[in-house]
Structure formats: C-alpha cells, structure tokens
MIVEX-316345 format. One record per atom (N, C-alpha, C): residue in three letters; x, y, z. Coordinates in steps of 0.2 Angstrom, whole numbers, padded with zeros to 4 digits, always signed. Each point is the difference from the previous one (the first is absolute). Layout:
BEGIN
ALAXYZ...
This chain:
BEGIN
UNK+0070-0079+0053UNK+0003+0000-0007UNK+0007+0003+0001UNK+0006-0004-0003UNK+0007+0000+0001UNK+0002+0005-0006UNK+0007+0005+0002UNK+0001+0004-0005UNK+0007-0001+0000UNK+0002+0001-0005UNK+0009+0000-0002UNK+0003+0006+0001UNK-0004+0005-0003UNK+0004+0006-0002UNK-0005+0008+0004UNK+0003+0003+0002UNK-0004+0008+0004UNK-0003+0002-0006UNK-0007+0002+0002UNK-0005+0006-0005UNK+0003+0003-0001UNK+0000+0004-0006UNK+0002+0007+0000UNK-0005+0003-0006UNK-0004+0006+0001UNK-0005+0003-0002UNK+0004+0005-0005UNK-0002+0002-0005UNK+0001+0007-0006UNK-0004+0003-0001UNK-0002+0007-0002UNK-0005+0004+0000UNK+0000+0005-0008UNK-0003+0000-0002UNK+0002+0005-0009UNK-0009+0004+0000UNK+0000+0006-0001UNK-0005+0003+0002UNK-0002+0002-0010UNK-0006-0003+0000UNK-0002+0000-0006UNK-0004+0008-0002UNK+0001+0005-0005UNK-0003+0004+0001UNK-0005+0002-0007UNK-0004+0004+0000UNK-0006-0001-0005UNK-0002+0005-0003UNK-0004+0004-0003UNK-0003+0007-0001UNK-0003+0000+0006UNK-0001+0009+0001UNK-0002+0003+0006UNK-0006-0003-0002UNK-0006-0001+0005UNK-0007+0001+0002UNK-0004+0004+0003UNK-0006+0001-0001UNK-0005+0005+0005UNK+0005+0001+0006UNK+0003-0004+0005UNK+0005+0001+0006UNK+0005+0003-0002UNK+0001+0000-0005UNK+0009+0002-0002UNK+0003-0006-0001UNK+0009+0001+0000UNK+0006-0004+0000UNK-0005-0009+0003UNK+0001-0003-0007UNK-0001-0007+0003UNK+0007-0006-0001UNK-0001-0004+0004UNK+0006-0006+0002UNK-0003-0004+0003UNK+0004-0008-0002UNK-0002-0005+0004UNK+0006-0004+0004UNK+0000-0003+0001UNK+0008-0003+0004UNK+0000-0008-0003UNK+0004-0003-0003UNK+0001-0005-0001UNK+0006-0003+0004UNK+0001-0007+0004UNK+0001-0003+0006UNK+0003-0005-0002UNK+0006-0004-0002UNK+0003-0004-0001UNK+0002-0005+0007UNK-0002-0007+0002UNK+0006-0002+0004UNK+0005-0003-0005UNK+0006-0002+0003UNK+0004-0002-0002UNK+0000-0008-0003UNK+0004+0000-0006UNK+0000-0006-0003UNK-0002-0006+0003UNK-0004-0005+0001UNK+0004-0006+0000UNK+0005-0002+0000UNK+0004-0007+0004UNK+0004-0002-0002UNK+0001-0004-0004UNK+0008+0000-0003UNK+0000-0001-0006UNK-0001-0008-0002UNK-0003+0000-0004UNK-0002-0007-0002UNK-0007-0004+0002UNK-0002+0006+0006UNK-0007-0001+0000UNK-0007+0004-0004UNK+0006+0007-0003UNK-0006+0003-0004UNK-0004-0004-0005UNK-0007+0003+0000UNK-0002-0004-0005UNK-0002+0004-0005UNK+0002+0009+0003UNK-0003+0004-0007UNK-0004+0002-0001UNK-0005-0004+0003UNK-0008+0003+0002UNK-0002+0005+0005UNK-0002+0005-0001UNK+0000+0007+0004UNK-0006-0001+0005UNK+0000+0003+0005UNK-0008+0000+0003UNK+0001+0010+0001UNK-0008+0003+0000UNK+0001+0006-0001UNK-0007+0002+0002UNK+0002+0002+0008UNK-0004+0001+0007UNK-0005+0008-0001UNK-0006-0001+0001UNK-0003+0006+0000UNK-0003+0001+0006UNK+0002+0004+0004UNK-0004+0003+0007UNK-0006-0001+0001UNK-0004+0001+0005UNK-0005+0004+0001UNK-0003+0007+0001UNK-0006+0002+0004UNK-0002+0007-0001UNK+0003+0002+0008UNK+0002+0007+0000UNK+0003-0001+0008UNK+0007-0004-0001UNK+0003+0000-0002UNK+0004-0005-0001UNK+0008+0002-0003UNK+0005-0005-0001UNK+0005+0000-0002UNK+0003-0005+0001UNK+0007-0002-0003UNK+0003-0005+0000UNK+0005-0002+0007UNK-0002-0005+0004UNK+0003-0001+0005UNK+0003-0007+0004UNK-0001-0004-0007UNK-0003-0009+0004UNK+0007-0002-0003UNK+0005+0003+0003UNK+0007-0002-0004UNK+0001-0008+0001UNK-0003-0003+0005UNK-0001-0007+0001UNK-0004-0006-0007UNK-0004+0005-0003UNK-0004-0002-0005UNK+0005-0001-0005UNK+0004+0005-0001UNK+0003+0001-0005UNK+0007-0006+0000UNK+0002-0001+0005UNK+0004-0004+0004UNK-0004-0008-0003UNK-0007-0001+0001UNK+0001-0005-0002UNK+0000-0003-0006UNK-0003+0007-0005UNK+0002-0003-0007UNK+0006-0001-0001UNK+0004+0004+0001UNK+0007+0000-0001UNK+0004-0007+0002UNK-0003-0003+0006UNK+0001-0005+0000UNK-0001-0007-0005UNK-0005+0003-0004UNK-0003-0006-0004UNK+0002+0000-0006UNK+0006+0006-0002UNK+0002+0001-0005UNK-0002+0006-0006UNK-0004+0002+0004UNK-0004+0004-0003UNK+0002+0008-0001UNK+0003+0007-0002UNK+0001+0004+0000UNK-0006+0004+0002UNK+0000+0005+0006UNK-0007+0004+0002UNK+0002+0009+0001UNK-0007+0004-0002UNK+0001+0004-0003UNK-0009+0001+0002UNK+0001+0008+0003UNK-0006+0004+0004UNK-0001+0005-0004UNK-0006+0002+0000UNK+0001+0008-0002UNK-0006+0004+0004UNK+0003+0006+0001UNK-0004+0005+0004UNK-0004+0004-0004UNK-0005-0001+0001UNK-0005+0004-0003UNK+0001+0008+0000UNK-0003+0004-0006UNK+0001+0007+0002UNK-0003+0002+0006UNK+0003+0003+0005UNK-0004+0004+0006UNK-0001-0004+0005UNK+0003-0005-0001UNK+0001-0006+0007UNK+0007+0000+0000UNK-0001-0002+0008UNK+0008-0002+0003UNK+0005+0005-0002UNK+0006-0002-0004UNK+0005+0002-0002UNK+0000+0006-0006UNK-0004-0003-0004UNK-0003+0004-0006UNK-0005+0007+0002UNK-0001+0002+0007UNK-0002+0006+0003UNK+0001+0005-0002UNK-0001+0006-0003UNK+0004+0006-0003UNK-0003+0005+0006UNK+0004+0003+0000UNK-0006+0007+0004UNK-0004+0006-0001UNK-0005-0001+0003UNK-0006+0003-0002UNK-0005-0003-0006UNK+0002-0007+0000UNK-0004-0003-0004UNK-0007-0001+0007UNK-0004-0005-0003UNK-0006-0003+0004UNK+0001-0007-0001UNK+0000-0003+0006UNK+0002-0009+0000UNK-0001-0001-0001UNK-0001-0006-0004UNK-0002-0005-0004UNK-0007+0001-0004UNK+0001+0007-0003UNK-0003+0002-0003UNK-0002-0005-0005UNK-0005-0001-0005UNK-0001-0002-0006UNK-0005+0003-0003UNK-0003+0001-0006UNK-0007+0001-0004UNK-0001-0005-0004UNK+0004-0005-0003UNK+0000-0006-0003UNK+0005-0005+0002UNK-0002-0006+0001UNK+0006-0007+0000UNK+0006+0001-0007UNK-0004+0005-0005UNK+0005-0004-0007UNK+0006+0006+0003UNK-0002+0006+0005UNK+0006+0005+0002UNK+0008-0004+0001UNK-0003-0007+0001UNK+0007-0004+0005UNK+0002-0004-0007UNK-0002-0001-0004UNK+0004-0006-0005UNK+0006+0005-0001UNK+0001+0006-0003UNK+0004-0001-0002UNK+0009-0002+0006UNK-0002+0001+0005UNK+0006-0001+0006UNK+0000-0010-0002UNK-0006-0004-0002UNK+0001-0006+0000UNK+0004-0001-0008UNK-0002+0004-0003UNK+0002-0003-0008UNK+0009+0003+0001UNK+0002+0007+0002UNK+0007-0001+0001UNK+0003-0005+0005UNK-0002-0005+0004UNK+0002-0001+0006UNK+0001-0007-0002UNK-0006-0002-0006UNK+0002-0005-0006UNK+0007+0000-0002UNK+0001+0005-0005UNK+0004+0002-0004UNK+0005+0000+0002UNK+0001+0002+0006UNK+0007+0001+0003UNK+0002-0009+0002UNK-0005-0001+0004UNK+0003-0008+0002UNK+0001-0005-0006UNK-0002+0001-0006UNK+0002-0005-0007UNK+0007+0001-0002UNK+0002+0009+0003UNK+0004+0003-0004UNK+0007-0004+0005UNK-0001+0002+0006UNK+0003-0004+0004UNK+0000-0009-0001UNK-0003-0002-0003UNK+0003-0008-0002UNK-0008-0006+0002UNK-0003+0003+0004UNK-0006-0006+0000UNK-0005+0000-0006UNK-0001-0007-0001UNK-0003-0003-0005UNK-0008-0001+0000UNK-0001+0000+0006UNK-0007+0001+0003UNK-0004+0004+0006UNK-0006+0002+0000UNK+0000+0002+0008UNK-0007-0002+0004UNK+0000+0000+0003UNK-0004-0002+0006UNK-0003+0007+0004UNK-0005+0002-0002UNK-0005+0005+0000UNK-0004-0001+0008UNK+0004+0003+0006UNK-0003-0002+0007UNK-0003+0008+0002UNK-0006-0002+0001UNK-0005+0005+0003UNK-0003+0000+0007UNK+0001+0005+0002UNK-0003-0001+0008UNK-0008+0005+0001UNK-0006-0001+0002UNK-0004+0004+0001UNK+0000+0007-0006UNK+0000+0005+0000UNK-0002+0003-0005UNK+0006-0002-0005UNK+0005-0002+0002UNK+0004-0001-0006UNK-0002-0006-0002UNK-0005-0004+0002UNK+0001-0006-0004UNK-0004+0002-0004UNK-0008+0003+0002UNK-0003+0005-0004UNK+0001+0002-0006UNK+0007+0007+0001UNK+0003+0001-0006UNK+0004-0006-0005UNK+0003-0005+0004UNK+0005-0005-0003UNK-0007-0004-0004UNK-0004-0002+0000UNK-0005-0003-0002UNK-0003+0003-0008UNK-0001+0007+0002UNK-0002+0005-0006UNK+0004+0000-0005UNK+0007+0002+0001UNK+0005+0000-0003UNK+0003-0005-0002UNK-0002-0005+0001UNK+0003-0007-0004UNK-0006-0003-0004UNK-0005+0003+0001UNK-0004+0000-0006UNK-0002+0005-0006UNK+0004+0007+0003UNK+0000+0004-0007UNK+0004+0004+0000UNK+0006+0001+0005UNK+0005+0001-0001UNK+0004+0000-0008UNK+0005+0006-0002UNK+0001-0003-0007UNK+0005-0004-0002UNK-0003-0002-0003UNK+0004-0009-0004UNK+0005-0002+0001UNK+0005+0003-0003UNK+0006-0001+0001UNK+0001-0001+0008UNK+0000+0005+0006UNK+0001-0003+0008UNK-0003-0008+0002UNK-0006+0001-0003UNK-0005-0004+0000UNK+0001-0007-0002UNK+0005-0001-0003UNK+0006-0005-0005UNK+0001-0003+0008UNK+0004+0004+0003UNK+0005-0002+0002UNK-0002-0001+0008UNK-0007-0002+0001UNK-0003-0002+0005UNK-0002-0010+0001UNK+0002-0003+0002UNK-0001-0006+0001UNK-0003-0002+0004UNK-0004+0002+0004UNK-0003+0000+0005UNK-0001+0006+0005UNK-0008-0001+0004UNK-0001+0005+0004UNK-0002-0004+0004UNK+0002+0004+0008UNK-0003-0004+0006UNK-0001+0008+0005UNK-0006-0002+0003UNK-0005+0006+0003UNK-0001-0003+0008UNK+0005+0005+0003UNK+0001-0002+0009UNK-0008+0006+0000UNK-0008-0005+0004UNK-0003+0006+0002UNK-0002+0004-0006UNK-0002+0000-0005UNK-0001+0007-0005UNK-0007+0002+0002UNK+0000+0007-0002UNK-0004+0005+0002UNK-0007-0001-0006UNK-0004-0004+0001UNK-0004-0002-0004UNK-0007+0004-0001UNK-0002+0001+0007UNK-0006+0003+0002UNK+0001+0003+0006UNK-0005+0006+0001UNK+0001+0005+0007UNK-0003-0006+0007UNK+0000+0000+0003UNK+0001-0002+0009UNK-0002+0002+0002UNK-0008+0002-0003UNK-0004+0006+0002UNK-0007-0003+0002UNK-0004+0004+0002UNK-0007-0003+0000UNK-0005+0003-0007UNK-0007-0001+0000UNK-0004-0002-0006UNK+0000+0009-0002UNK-0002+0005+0008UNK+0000+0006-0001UNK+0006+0004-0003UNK+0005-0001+0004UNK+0009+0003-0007UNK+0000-0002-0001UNK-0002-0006-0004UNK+0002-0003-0009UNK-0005+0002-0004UNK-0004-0001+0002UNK-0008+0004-0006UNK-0003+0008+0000UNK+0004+0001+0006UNK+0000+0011+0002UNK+0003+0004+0001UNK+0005-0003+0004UNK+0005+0006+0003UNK+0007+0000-0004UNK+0005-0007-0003UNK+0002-0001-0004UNK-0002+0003-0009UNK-0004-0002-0001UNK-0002+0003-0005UNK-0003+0008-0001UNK-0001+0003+0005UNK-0002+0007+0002UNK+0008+0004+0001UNK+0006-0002+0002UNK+0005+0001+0003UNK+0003-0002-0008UNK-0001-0005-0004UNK+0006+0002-0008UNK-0005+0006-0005UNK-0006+0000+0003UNK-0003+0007-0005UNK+0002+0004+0002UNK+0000+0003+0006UNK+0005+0007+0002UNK+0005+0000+0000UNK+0006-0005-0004UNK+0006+0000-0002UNK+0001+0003-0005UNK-0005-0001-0007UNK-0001+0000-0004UNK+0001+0010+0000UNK-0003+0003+0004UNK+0002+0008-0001UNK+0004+0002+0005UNK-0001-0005+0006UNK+0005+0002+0003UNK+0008-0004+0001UNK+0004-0001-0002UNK+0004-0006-0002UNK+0005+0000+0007UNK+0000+0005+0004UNK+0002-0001+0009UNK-0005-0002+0002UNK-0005+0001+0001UNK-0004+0000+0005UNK+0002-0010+0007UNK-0003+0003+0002UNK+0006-0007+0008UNK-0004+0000+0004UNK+0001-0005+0006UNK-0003+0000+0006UNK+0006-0002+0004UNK+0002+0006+0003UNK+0008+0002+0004UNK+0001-0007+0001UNK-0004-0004+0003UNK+0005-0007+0003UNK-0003-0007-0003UNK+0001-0003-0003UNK-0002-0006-0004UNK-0003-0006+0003UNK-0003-0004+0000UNK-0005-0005+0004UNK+0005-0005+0001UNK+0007-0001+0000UNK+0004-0005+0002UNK-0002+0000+0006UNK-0001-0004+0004UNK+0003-0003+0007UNK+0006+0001+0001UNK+0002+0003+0005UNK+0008+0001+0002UNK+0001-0007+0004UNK-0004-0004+0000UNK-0001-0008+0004UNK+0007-0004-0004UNK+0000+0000-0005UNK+0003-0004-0008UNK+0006+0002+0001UNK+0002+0006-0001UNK+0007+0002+0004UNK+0004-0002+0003UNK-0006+0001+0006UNK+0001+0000+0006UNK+0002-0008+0002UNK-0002-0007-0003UNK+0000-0004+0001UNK+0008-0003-0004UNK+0000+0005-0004UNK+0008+0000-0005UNK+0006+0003+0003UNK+0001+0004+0001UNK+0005+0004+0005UNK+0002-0001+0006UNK+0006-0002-0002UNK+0003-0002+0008UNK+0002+0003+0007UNK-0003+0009-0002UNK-0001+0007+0006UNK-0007-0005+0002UNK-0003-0003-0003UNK-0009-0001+0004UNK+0002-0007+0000UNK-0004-0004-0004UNK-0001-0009+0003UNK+0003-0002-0005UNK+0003+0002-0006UNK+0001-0004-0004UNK+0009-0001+0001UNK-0001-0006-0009UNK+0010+0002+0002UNK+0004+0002-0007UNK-0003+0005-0002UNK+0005+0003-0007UNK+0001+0005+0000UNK+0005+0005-0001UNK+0001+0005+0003UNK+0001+0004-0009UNK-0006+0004-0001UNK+0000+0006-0006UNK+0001+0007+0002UNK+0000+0004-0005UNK+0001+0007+0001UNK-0006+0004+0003UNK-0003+0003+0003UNK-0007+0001+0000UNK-0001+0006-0004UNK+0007+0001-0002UNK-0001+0008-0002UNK-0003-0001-0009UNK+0004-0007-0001UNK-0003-0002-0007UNK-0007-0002-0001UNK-0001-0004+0006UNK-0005-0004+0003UNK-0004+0003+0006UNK-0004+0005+0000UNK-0003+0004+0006UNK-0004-0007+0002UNK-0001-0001+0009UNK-0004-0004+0003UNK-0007+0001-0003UNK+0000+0007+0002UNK-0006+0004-0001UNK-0004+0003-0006UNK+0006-0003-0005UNK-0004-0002-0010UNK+0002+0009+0001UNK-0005+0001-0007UNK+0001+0004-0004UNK-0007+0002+0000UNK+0000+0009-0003UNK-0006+0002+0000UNK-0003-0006-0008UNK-0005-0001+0002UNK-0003-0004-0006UNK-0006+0008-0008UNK+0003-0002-0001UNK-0001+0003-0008UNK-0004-0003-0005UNK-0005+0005-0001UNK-0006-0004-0005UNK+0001-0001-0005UNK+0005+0001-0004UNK+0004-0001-0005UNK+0003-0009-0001UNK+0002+0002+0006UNK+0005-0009+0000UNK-0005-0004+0001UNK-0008+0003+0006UNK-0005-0008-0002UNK-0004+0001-0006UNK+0000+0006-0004UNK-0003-0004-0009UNK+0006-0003-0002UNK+0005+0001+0002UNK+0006-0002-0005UNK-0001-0008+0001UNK+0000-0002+0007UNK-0001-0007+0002UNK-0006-0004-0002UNK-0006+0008-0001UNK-0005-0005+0001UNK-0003-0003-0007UNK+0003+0004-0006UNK+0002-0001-0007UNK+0003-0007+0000UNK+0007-0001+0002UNK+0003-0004-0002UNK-0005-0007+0002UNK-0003+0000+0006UNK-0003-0005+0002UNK-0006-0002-0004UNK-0002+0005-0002UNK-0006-0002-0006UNK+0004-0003-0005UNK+0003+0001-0002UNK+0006-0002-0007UNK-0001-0006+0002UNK+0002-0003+0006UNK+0002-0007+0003UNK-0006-0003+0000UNK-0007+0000+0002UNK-0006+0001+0000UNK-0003-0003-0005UNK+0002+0005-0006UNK-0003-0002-0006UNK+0005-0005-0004UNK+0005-0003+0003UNK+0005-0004-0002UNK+0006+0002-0004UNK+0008-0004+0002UNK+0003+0003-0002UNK+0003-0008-0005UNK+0004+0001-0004UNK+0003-0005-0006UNK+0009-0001+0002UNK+0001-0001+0009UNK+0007+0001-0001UNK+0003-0008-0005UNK+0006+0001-0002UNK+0001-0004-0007UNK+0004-0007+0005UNK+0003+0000+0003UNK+0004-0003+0005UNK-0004-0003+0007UNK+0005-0003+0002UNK-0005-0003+0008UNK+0003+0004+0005UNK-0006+0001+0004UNK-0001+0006+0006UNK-0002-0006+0006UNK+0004+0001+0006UNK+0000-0002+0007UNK-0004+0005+0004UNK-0006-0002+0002UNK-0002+0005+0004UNK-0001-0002+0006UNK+0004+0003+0007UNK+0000-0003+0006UNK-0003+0007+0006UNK-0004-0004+0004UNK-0003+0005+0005UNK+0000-0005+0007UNK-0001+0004+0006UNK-0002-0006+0006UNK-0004-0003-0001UNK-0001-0005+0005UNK-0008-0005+0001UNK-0005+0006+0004UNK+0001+0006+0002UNK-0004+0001+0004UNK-0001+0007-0001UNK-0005+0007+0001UNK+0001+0006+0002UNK-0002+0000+0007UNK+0001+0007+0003UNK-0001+0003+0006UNK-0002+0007+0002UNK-0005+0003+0002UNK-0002+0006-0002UNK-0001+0003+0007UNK+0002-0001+0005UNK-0003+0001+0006UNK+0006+0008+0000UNK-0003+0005+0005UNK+0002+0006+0000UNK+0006+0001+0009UNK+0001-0003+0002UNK+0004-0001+0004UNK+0005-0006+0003UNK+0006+0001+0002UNK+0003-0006-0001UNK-0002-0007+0000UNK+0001-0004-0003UNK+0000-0008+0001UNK+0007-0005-0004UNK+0000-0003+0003UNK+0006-0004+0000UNK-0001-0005-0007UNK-0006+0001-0002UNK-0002-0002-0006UNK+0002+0004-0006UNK+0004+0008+0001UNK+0001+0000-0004UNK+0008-0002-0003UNK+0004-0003+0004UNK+0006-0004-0002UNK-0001-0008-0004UNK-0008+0001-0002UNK-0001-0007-0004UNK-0003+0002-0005UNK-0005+0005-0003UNK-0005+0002-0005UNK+0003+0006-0002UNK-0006+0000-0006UNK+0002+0007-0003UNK-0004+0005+0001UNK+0003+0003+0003UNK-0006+0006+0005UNK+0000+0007-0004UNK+0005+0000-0008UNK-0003+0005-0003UNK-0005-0002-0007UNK+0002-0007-0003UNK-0006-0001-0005UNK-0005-0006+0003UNK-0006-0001-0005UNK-0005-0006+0002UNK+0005-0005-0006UNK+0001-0006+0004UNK+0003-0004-0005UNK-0003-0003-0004UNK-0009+0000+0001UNK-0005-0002-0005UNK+0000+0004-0007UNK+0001+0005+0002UNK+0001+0002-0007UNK+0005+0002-0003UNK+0007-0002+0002UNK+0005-0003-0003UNK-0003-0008-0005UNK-0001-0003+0003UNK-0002-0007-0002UNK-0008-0001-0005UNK-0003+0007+0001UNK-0005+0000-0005UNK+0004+0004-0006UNK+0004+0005+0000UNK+0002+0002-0005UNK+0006-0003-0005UNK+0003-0004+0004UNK+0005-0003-0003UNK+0000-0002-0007UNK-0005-0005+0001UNK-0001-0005-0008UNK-0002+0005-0004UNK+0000+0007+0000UNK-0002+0006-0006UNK+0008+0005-0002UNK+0003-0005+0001UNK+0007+0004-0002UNK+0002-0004-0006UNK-0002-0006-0001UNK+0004-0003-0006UNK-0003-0007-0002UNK+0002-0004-0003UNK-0001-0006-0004UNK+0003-0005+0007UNK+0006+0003+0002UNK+0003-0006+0005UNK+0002+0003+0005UNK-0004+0000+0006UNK+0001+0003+0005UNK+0001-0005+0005UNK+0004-0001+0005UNK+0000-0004+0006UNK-0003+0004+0005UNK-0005-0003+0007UNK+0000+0004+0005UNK+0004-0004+0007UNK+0002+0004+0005UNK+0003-0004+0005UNK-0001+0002+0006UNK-0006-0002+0005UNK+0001+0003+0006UNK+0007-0003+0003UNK+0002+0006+0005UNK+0006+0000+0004UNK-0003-0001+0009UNK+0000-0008+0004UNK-0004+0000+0005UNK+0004+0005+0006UNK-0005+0005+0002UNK+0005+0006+0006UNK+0004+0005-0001UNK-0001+0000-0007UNK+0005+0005-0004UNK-0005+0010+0001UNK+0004+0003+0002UNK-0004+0006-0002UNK+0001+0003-0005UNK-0001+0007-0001UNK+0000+0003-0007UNK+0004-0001-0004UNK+0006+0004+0002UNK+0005-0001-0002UNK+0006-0010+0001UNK-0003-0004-0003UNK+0001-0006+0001UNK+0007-0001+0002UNK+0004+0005-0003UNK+0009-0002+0001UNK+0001+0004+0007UNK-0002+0002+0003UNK+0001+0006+0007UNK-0005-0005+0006UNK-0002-0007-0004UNK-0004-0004+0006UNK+0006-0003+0004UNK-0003-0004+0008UNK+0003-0003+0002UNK+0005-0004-0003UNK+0007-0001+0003UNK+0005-0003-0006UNK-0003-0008-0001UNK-0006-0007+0002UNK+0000-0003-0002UNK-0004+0001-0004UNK-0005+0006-0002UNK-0007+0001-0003UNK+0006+0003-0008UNK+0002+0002+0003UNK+0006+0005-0006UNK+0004-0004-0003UNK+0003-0005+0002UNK+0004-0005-0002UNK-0006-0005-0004UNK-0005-0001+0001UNK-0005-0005-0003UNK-0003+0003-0008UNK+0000+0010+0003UNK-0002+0001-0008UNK+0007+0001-0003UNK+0005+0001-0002UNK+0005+0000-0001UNK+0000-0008-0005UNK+0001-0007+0004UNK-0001-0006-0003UNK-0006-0001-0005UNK-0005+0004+0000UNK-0006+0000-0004UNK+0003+0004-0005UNK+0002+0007-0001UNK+0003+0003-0004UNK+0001-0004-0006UNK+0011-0003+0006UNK+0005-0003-0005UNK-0003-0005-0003UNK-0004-0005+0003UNK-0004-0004-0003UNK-0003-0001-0008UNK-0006+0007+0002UNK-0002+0000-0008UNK+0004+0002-0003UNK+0006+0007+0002UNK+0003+0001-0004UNK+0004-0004-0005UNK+0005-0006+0004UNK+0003-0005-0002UNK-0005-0004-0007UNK-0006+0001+0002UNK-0006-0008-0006UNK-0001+0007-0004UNK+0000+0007+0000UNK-0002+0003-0006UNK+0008+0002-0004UNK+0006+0001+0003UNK+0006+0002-0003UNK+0001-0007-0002UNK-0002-0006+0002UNK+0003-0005-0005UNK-0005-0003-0005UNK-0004+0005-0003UNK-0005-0002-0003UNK+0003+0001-0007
C-alpha cells in the first residue's frame, strides 16, 4: 500500500468522574487527516484488546489511505490511559467502558465525520459489539457499521473452567472485587510470536503491553463473562456487523511455527458459533492463516483481511 503523505498521531486524554481506583481517563488517538480530496468523512474508531493498547499505526495508515479518518481509544487502565496505583485493566462491568466510547463519539462528529465505523479487536470487539447495541442513542446514531477483528465471544477454556472454576472465580468477585490469580492464563507464546525482541515483527511497549499479561482479576472475568451471556442470549445490533477471525486455532503450550498462522489465543469456532447472535445482519469471514489479531498477520495474510474489510465496507457505505 502507497502513501502520499507522513502519519502523524494526536493524543487528547479524556477524563471522567473518579472510580472505586480513583482519578479515571482514557486516551483518544487521532491519525492525521487524509488527503485532501480523498476524505470521505467517514470516521473508523479502533477499540483495543485485553492486555492491550493502541499500536498498529500501519492499520491506521491503511484507512487513512482509503479515505477514511481513524481514531483509537484507550481504554481506562490500559496502555496510555494508565494512572498509578490503579489495577490494569481492571473492570467490574463492560458498561464501565461506554462512557470513553460515547465521548470518543462525540468528539469525532464534533470534529466533522458524518459517520463511524465501530472496529473492535478481541475483548474490544466484545465491548464494540455490546455497545452498538445498547449503547445510548444518540452515539448509537452515528455508527454505520461495526467490524469485529477476533471478538472475545467465549472463554478458550475447557468444560471444567467454564462450568467451575470461571463461575466459582466471578462469585468470589462479588465480595471480593480484587481478588486475582498474580499471572493470567495468556500464553506469553502470542506475544512472543508478535514482537520483534522474540519471533515476531512489530515492535510495542511492553510496558503498556506486558509479554507476561497482567494479573487476571475475578472481576474483569464476570465482567466478560456477563457480556458474553448478553451475546448468548442474543443481541439486536441495528446496522451490519463484519465478523472476522482466522481459519484455524492452536493450543499447543510450547513454541510452534503454527503459531504465525492461527489464533493461539481464541477457538475460532466459537467466533463462528456466536456470531449470527449479534444482529439481524451479520457477515462471517474466515481469514485463511491469519492469527488472532488478524492485521498483526503475515503481510500477505494482513493484506488479504485488510481487502475483505474495504470491501464490505465499500457494499455497506454505498448502500
């Protein structure tokens, strides 16, 4: 993909009423204009993942190429939006995060797009999914589309943590709202396969993005494990939703070269089982050799969901 003009990135730190943590803020992430004549006005407006922050300035790069204005936000307690002495990526509920999405709205209408393009990754597609379905109205307006790189549908678990140890672990959230298991069941494999210090070739913060995750908090899996019942029991989003995952998962616990092609942190089966429970018109798209994160794949496997993307995008923005 050919550029005209150098990225340049902006930053405006959104802040909130204090929380149980204290002082809260999120980060909202502008790239720079399109050029002129190529805007189309239509905003795309990037939500992370868990473990996560905004770092795929190439992603951003290629809306921007298509005319598109792009625009991230950091969730509270991730990446940039960090405070100290809070607890990462804390949550007790999904609905903690609308309001970072509903001003994050507002600001980009206020700034001039006419539309937006609701992109979720993994837990953020999770939340990008829930909140385009009940999110308040008016933000809700000004969504024309949702597309879900990977969304966090269901746990990656077996029969015993989804029917015992999950649900034993958000009851004791309930009295106890810290309660954690110091290191979280991510594979540092994923990372590792991502980051250009190990096997990969993108180079993030680790300090926004530990290899090593985050202590996992009983809180944030009811908070997930709610939204996913929400999803479960079906959701009414009003607009067409893209849902895209790899063709393949991989679970194995020591390196394999398999995982530069799969998604070695969710089963993509139940991406593809829960999808058609988000709305009346849902698209589903495997990505063949695409891993989790689908734009972070090799660049032809990257390049191919990229083209699936602008594709539907183009059949559902000229509808």
């Amino acid at each position: 993909m050919t550029h005209t003009h150098v990225m340049e990135f902006t930053h405006t730190t959104l802040t909130f009423p204090d929380d149980y943590d204290g002082p809260v803020v999120a980060t909202l992430i502008r790239a720079s204009l399109p050029p002129e004549g190529d805007d189309t006005g239509c905003a795309v407006l990037y939500v992370h993942g868990y473990v996560d922050y905004f770092f795929q300035t190439h992603m951003a790069e290629a809306f921007v190429a298509r005319g598109y204005r792009f625009y991230a936000v950091e969730l509270r307690k991730y990446g940039r939006s960090m405070l100290e002495g809070q607890h990462p990526n804390f949550a007790r509920s999904m609905y903690e995060y609308y309001p970072e999405l509903t001003e994050s709205i507002r600001r980009i209408r206020q700034e001039g797009a006419t539309e937006i393009v609701l992109l979720g990754h993994s837990t953020g597609g999770l939340l990008a999914a829930l909140y385009a379905d009940d999110g308040p109205a008016e933000a809700r307006q000004a969504i024309r589309c949702v597309v879900l790189n990977s969304p966090f549908l269901e746990f990656n678990a077996s029969w015993f943590e989804r029917q015992i140890e999950i649900p034993l672990a958000t009851a004791i959230s309930v009295v106890f709202p810290f309660a954690h298991k110091r290191r979280n069941k991510l594979s540092p494999l994923y990372a590792h396969s991502v980051h250009r210090d190990f096997r990969g070739e993108w180079d993030f913060d680790t300090r926004l993005k530990p290899i090593e995750g985050v202590p996992l908090y009983f809180s944030w899996l009811r908070a997930v494990r709610n939204g996913q019942r929400r999803v479960k029991r079906g959701l009414k989003i009003a607009v067409p939703v893209l849902v895209m995952s790899s063709d393949r998962s991989w679970s194995g616990t020591t390196w394999d070269d398999a995982l530069f092609r799969t998604d070695s942190v969710l089963n993509v089966e139940d991406i593809r089982r829960y999808a058609p429970n988000l709305g009346p018109d849902v698209t589903y798209m495997q990505v063949e050799g695409g891993i989790h994160d689908l734009f972070l794949s090799r660049k032809p496997v990257r390049e191919a969901a990229f083209r699936l993307v602008f594709d539907w995008l183009d059949r559902m923005l000229d509808e």
